[in-house]
Each structure stands twice: as C-alpha cells, then as structure tokens.
Backbone atoms as SQL, in Angstrom:
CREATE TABLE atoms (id INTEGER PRIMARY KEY, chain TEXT, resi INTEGER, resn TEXT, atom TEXT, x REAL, y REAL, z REAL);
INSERT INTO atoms VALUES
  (1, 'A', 1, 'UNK', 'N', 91.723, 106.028, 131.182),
  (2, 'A', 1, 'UNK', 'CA', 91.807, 104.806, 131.968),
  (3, 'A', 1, 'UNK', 'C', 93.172, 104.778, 132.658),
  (4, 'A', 2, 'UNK', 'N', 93.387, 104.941, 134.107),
  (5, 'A', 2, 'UNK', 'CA', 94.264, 105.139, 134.516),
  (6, 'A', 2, 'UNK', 'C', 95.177, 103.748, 134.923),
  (7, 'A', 3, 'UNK', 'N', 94.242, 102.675, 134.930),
  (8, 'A', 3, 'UNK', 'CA', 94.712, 100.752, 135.372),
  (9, 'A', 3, 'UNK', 'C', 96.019, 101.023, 134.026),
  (10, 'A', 4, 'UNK', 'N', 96.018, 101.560, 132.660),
  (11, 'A', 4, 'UNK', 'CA', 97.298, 100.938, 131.704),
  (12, 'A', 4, 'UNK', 'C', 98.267, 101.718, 132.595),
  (13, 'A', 5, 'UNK', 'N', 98.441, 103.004, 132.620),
  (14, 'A', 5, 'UNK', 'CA', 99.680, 103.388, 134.176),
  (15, 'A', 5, 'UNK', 'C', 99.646, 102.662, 134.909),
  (16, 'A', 6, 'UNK', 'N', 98.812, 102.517, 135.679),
  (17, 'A', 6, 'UNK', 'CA', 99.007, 101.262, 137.098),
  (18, 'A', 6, 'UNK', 'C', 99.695, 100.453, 136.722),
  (19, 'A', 7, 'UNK', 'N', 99.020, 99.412, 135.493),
  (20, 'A', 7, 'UNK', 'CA', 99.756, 98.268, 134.480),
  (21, 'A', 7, 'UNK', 'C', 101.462, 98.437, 134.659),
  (22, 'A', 8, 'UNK', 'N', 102.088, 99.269, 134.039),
  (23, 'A', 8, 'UNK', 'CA', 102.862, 100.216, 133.474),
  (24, 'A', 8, 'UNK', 'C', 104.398, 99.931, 135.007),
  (25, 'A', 9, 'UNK', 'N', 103.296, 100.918, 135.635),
  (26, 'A', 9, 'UNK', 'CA', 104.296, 100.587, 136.621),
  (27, 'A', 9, 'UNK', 'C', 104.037, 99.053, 137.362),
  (28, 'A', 10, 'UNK', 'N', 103.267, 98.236, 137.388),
  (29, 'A', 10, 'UNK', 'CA', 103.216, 96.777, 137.734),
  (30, 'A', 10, 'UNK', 'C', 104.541, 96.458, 136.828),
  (31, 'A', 11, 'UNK', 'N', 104.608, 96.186, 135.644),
  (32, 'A', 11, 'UNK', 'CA', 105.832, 96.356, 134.728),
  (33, 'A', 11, 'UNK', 'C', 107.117, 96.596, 135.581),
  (34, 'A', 12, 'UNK', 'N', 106.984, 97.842, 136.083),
  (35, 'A', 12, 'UNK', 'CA', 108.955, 98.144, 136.096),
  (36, 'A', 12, 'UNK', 'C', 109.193, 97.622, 137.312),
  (37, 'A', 13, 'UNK', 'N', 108.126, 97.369, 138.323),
  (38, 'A', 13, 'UNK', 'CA', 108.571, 96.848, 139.585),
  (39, 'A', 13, 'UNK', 'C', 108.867, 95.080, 139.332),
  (40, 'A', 14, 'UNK', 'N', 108.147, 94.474, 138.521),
  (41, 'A', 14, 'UNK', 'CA', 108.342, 93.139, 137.679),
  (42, 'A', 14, 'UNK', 'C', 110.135, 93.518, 137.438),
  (43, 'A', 15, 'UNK', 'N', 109.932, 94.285, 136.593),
  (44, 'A', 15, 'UNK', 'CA', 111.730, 94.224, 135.622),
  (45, 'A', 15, 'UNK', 'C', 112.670, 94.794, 136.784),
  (46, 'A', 16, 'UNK', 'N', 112.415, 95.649, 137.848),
  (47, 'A', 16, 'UNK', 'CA', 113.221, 95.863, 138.541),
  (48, 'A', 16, 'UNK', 'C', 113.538, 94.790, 139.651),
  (49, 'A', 17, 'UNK', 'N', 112.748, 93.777, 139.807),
  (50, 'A', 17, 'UNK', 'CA', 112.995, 92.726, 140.557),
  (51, 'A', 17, 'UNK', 'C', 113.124, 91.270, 139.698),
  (52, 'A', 18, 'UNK', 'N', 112.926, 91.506, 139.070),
  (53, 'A', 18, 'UNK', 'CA', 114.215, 90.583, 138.136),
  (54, 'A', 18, 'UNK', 'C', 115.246, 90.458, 137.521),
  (55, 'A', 19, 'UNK', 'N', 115.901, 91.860, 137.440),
  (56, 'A', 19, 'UNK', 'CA', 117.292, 92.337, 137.298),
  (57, 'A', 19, 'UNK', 'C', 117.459, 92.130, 139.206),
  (58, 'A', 20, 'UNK', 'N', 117.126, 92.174, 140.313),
  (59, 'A', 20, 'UNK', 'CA', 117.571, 92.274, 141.668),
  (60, 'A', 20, 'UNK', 'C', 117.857, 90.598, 141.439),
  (61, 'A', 21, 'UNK', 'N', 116.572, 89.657, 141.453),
  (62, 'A', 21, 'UNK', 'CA', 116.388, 88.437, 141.837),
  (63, 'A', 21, 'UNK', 'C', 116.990, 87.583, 140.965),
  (64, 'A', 22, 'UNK', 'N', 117.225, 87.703, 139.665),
  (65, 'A', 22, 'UNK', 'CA', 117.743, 87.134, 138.928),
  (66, 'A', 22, 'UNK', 'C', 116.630, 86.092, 138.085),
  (67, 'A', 23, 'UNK', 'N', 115.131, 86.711, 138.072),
  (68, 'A', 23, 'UNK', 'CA', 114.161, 85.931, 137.397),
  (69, 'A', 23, 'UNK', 'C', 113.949, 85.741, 135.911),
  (70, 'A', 24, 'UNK', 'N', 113.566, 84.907, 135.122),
  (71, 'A', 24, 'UNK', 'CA', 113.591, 85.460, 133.769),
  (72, 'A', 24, 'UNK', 'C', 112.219, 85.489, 133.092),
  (73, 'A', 25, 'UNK', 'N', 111.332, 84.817, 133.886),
  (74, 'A', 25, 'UNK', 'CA', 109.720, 85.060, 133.301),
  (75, 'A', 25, 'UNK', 'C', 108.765, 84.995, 134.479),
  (76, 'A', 26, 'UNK', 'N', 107.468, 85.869, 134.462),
  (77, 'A', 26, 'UNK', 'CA', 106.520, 85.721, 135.458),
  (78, 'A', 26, 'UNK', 'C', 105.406, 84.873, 134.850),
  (79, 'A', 27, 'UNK', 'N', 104.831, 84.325, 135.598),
  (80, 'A', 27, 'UNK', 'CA', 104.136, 82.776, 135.731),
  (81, 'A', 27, 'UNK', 'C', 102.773, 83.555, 136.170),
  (82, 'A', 28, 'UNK', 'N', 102.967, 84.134, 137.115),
  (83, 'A', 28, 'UNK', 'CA', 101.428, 84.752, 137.750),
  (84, 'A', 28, 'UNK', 'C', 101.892, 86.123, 138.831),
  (85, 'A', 29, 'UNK', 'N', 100.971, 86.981, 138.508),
  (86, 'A', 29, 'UNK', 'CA', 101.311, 87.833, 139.595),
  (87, 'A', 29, 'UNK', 'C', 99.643, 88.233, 140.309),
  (88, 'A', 30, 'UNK', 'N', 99.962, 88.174, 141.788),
  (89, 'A', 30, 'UNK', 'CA', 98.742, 88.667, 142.565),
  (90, 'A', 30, 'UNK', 'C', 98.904, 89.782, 142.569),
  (91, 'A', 31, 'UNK', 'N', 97.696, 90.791, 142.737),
  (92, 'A', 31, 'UNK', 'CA', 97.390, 91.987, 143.596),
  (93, 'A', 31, 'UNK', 'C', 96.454, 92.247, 144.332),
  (94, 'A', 32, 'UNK', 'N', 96.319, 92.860, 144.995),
  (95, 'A', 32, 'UNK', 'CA', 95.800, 92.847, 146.168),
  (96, 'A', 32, 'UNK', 'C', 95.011, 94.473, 145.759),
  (97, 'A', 33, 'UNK', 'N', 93.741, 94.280, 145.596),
  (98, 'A', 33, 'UNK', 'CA', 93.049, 95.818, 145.154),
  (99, 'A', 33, 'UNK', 'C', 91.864, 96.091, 146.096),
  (100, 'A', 34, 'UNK', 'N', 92.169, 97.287, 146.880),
  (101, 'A', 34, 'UNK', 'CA', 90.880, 97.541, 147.380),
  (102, 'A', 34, 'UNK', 'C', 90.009, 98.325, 146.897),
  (103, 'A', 35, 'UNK', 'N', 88.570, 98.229, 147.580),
  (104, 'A', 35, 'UNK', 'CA', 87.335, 98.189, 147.393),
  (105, 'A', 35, 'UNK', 'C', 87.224, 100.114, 147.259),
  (106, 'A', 36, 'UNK', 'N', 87.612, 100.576, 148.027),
  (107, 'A', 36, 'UNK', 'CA', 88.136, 102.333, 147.479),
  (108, 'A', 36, 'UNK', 'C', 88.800, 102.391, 146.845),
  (109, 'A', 37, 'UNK', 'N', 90.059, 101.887, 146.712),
  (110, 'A', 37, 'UNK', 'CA', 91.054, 102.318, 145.812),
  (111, 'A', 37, 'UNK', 'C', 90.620, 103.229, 144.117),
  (112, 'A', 38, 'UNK', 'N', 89.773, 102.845, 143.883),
  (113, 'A', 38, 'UNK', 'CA', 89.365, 103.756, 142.254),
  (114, 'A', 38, 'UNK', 'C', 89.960, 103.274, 141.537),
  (115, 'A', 39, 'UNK', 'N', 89.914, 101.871, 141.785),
  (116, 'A', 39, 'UNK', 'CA', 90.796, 101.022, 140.608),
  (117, 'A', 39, 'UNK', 'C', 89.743, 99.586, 140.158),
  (118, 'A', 40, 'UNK', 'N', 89.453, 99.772, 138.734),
  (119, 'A', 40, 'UNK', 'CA', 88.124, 98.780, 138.445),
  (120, 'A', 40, 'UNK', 'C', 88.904, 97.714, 137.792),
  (121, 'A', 41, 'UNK', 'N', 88.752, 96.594, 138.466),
  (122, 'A', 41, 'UNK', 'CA', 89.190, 95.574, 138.265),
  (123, 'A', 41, 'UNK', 'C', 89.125, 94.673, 136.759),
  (124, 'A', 42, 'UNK', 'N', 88.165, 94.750, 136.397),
  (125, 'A', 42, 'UNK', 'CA', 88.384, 94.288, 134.755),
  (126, 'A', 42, 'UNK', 'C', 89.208, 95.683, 133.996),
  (127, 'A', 43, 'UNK', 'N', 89.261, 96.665, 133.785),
  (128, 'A', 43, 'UNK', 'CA', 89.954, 97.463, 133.662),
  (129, 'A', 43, 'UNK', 'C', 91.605, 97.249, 133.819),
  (130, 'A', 44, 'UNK', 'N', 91.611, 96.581, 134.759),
  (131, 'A', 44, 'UNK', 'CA', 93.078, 96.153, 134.997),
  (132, 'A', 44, 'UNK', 'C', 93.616, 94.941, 134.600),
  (133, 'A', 45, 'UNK', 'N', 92.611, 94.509, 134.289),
  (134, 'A', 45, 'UNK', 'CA', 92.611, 93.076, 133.570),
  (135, 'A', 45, 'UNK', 'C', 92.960, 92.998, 132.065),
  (136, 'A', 46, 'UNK', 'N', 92.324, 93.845, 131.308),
  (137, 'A', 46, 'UNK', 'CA', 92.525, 94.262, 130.190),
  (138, 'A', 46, 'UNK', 'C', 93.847, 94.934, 130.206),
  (139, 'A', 47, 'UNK', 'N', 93.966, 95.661, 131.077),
  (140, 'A', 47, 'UNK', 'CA', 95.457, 96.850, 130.780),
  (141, 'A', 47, 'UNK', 'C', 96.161, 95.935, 131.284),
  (142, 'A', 48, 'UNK', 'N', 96.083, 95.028, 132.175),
  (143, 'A', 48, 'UNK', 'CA', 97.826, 93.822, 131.823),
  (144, 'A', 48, 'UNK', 'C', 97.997, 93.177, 131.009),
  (145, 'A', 49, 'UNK', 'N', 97.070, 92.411, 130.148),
  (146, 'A', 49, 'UNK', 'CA', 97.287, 91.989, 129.232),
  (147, 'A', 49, 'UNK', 'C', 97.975, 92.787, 128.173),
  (148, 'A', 50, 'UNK', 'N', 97.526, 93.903, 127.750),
  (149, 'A', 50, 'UNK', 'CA', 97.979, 94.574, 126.715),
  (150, 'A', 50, 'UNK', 'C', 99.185, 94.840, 127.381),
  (151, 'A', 51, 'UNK', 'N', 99.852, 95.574, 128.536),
  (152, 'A', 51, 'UNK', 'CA', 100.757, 95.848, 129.060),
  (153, 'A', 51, 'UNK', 'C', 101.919, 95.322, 129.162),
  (154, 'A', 52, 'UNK', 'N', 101.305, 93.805, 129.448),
  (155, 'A', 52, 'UNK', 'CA', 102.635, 92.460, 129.838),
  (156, 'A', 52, 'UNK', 'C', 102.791, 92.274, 128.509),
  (157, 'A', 53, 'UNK', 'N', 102.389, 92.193, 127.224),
  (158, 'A', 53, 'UNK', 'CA', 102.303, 91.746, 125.836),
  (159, 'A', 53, 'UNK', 'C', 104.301, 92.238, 125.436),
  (160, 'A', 54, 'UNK', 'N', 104.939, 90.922, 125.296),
  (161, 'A', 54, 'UNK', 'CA', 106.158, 90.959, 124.941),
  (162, 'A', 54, 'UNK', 'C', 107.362, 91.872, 125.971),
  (163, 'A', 55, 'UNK', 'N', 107.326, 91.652, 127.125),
  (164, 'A', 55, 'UNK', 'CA', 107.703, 91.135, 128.470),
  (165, 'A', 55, 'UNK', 'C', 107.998, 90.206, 129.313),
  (166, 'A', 56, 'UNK', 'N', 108.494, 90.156, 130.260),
  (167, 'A', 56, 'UNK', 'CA', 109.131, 88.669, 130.631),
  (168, 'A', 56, 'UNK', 'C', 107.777, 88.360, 131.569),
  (169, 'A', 57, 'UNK', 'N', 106.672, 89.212, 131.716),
  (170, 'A', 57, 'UNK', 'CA', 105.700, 88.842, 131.755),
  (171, 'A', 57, 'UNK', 'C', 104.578, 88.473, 130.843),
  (172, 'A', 58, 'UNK', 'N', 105.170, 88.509, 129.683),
  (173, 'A', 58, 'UNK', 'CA', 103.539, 88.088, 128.830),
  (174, 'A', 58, 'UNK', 'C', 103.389, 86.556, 128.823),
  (175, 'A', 59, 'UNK', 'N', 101.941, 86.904, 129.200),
  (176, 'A', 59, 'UNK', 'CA', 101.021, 85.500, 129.323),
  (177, 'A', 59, 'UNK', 'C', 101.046, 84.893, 130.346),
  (178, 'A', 60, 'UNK', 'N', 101.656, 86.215, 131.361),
  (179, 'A', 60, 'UNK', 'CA', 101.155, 85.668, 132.928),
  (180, 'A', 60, 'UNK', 'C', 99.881, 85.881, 133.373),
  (181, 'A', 61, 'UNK', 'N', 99.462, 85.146, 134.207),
  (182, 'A', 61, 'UNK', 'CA', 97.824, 85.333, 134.804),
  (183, 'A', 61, 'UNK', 'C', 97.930, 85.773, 135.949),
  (184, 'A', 62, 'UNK', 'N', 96.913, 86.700, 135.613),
  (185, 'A', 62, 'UNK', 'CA', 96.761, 87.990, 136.791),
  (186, 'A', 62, 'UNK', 'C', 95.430, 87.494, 137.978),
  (187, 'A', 63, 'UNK', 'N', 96.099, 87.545, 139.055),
  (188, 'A', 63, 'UNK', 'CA', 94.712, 87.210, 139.997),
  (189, 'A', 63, 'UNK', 'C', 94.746, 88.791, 140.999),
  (190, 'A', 64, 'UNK', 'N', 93.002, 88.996, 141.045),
  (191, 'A', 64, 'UNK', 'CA', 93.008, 90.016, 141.560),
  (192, 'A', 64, 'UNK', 'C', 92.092, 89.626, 142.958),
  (193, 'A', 65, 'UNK', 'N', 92.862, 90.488, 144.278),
  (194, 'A', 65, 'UNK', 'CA', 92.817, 89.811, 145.634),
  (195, 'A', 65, 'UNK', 'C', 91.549, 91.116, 145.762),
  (196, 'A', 66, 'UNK', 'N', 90.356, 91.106, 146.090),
  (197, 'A', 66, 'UNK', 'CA', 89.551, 92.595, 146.366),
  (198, 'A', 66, 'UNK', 'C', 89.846, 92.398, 147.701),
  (199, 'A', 67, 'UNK', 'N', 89.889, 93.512, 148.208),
  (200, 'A', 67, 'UNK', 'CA', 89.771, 94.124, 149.579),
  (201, 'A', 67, 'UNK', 'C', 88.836, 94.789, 150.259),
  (202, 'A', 68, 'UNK', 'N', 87.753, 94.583, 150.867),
  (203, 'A', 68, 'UNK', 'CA', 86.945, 95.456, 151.678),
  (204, 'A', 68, 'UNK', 'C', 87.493, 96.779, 152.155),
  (205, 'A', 69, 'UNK', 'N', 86.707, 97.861, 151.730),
  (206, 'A', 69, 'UNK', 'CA', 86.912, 98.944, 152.544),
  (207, 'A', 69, 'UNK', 'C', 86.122, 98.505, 153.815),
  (208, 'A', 70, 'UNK', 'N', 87.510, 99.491, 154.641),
  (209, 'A', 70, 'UNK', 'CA', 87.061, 99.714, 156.302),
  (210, 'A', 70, 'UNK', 'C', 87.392, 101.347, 156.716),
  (211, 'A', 71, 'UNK', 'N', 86.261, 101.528, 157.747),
  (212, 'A', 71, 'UNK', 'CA', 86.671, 103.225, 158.303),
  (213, 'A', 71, 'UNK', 'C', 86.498, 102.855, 159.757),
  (214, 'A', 72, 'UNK', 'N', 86.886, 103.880, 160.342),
  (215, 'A', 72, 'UNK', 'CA', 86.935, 104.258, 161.485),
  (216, 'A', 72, 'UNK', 'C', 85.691, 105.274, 161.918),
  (217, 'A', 73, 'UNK', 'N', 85.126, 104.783, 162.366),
  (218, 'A', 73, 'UNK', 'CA', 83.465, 105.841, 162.833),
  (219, 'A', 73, 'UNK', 'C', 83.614, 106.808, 164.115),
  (220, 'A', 74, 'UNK', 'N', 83.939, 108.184, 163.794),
  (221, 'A', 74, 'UNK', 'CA', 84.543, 108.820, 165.060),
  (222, 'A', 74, 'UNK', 'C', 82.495, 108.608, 165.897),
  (223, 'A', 75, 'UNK', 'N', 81.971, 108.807, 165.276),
  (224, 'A', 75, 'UNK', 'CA', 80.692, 109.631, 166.210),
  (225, 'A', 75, 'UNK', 'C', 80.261, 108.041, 167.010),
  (226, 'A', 76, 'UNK', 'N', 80.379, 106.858, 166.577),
  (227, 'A', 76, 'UNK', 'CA', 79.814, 105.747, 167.448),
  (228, 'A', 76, 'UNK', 'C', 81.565, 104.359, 167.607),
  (229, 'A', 77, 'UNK', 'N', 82.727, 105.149, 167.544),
  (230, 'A', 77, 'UNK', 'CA', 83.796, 104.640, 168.022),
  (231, 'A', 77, 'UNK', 'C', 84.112, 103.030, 167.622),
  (232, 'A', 78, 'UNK', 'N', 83.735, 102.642, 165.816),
  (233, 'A', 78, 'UNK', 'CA', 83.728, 101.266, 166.055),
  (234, 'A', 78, 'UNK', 'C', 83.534, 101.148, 164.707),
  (235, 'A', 79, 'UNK', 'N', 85.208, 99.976, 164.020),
  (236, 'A', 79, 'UNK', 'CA', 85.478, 100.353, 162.473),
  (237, 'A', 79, 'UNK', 'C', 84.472, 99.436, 161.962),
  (238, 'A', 80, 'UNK', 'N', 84.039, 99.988, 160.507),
  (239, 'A', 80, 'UNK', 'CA', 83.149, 99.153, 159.931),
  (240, 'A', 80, 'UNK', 'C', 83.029, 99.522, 158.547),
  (241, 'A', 81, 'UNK', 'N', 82.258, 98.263, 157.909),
  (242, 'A', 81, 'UNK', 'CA', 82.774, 98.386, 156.631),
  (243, 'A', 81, 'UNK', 'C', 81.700, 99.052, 155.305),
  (244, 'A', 82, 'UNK', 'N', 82.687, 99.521, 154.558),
  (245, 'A', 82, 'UNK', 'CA', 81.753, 100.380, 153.780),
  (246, 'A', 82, 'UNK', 'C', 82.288, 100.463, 152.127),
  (247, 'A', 83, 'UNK', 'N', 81.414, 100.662, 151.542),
  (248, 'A', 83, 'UNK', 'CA', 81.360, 100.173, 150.110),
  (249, 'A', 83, 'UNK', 'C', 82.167, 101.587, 149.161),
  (250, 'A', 84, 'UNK', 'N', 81.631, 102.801, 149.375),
  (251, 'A', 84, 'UNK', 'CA', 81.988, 104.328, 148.715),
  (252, 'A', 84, 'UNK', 'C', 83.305, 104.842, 149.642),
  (253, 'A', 85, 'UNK', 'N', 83.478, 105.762, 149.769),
  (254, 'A', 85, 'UNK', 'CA', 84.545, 107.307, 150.388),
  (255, 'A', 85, 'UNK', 'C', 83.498, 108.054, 150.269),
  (256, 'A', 86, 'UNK', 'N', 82.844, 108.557, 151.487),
  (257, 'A', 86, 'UNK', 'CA', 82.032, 109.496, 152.180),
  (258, 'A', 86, 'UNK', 'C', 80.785, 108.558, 152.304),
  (259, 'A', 87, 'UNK', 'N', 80.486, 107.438, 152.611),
  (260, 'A', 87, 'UNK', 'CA', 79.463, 106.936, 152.665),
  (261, 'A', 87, 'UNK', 'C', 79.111, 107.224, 154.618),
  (262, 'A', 88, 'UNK', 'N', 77.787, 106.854, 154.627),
  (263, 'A', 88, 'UNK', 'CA', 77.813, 107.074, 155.901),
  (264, 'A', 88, 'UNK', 'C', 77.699, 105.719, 156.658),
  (265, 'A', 89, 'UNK', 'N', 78.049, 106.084, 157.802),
  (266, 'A', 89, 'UNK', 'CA', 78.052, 104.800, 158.811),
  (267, 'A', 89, 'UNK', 'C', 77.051, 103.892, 158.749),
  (268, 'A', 90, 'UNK', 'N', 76.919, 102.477, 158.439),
  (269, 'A', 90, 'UNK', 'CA', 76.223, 101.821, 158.478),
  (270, 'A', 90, 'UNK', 'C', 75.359, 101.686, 159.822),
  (271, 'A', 91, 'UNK', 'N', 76.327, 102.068, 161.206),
  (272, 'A', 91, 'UNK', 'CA', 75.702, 101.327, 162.186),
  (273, 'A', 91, 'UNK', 'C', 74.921, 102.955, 162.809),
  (274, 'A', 92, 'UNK', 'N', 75.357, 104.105, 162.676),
  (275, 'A', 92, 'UNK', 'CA', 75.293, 105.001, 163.126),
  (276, 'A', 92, 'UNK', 'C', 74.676, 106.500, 162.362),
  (277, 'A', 93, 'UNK', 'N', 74.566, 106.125, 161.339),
  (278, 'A', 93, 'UNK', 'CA', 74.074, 107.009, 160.150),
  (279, 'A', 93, 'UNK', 'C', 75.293, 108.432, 159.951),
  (280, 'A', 94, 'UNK', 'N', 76.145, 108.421, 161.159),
  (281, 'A', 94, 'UNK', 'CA', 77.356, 109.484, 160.437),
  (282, 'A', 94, 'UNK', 'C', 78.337, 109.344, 159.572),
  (283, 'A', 95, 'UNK', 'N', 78.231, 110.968, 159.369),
  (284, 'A', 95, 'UNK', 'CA', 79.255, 111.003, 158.027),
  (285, 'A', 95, 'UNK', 'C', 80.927, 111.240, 158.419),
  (286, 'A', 96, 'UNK', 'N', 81.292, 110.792, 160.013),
  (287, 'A', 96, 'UNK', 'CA', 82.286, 111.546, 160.319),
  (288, 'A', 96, 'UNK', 'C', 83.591, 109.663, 160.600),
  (289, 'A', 97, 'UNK', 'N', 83.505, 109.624, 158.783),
  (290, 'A', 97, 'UNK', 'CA', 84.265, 108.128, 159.108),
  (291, 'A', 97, 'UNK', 'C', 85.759, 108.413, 158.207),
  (292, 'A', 98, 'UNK', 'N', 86.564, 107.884, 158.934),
  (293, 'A', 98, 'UNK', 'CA', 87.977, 107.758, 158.335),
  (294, 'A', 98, 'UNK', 'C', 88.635, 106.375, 158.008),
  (295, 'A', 99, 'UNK', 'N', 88.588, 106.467, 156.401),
  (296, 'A', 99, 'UNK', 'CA', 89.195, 105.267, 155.973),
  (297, 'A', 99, 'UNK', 'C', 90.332, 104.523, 156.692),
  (298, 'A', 100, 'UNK', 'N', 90.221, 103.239, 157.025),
  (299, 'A', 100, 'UNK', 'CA', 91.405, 102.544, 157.603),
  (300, 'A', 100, 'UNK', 'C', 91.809, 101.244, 156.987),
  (301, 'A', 101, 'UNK', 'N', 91.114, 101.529, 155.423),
  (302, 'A', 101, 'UNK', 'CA', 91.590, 99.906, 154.845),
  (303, 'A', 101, 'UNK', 'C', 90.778, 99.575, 153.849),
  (304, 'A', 102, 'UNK', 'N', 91.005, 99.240, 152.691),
  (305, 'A', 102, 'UNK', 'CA', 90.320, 99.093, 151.322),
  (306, 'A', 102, 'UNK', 'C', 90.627, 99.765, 150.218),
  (307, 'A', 103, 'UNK', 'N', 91.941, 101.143, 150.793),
  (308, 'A', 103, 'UNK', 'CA', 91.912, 102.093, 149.638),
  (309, 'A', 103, 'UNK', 'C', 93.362, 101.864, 148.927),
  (310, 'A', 104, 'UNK', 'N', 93.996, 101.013, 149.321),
  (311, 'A', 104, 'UNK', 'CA', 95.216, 100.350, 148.782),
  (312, 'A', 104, 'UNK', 'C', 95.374, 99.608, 147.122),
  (313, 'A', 105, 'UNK', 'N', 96.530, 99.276, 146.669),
  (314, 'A', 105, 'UNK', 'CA', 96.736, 98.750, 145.371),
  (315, 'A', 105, 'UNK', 'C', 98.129, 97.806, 145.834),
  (316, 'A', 106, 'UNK', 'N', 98.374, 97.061, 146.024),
  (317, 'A', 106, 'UNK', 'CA', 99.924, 96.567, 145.861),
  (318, 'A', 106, 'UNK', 'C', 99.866, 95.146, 145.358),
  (319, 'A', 107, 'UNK', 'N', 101.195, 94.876, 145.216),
  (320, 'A', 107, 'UNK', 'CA', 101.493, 93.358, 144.475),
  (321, 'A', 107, 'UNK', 'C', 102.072, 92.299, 145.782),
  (322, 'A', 108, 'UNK', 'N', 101.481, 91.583, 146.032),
  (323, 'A', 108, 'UNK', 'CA', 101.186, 90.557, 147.025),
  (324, 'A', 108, 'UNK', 'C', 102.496, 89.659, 146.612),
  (325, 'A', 109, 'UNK', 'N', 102.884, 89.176, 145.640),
  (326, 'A', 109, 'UNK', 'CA', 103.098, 87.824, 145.050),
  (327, 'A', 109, 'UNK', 'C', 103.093, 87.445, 143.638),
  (328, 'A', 110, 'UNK', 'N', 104.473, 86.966, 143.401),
  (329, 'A', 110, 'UNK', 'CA', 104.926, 86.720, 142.128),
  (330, 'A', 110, 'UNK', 'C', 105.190, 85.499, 141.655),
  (331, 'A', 111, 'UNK', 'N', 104.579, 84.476, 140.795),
  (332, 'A', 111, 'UNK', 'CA', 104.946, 83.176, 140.774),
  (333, 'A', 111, 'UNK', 'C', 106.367, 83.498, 139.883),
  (334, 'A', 112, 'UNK', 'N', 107.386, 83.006, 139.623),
  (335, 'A', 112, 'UNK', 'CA', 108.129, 83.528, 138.756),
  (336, 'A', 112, 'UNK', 'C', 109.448, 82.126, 138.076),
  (337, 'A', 113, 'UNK', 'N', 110.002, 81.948, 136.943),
  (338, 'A', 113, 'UNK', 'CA', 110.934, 80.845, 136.477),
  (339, 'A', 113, 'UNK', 'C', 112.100, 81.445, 136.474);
C-alpha cells in the first residue's frame, strides 16, 4: 500500500511548514487527488490516520478533493474526460489520448492553530 508513503511524506511537508510558519497543530488538511493518480482514496484515509497518530497532526480531518481525469484526443482534437490511462476516447473511439489532468496528488490547504 503505497497511500502510508504518500501519508509519510504528507507528514514532513506538515512539519516542514511548521517549523517555516511557526504552526503548532493541524486542524484539517485538504488534498486534492486525481482520478488517475493510482491513489485509492479510503486507502489514504486509513494511512493518515495511522500516520498523523502522535503528530502535531493527530486528529486532524482529512478531506479528500477527487479530480477528474482529462486527456487530450490527438485523432478528433478535443480534451475530454476519462475514467482509466489508456482508455479510449469517449467521443472518437481512439486510443491516441494524452493525459492533461486528473493524474496529480497535492495538498491544497491547511487549517492550522
């Protein structure tokens, strides 16, 4: 399960911006997960909890933002949205599409005391 790494480093970017900001506990943190990314959302749910457990994040609540994947459809010129990585064009039946959005992971937003 690769979300407790993800977790992990959610963690040091937390502690490294609260040694910057001068925070001393997180309240809530967003992320923002897309729909490619290969990141399963209860999965990550579970691995923060265990993760944040005795941290200046434990017993923050995690909200998770999903993101639609989007590609770029070279054969009918017109982005659209799609559920897999190699799926084929909804509007056009080709396979000749390049991801342009959904395959991301980042942290949006930190409520923090």
């Amino acid at each position: 399960m690769h979300e407790l790494s993800l977790c992990e480093s959610i963690l040091r970017v937390i502690e490294q911006s609260a040694a910057e900001q001068g925070f001393r506990r997180v309240k809530t943190v967003w992320l923002e997960i897309g729909q490619l990314s290969g990141v399963e959302p209860e999965a990550m749910r579970f691995g923060f909890d265990v993760v944040m457990r005795d941290s200046l994040a434990d017993g923050a609540g995690l909200e998770i933002i999903e993101l639609p994947g989007r590609a770029w459809c070279m054969q009918c010129s017109r982005e659209v949205a799609v559920r897999q990585r190699f799926a084929e064009c909804p509007d056009c039946g080709s396979f000749q599409l390049q991801v342009t959005g959904g395959d991301e992971m980042r942290i949006k937003e930190l409520e923090v005391d």
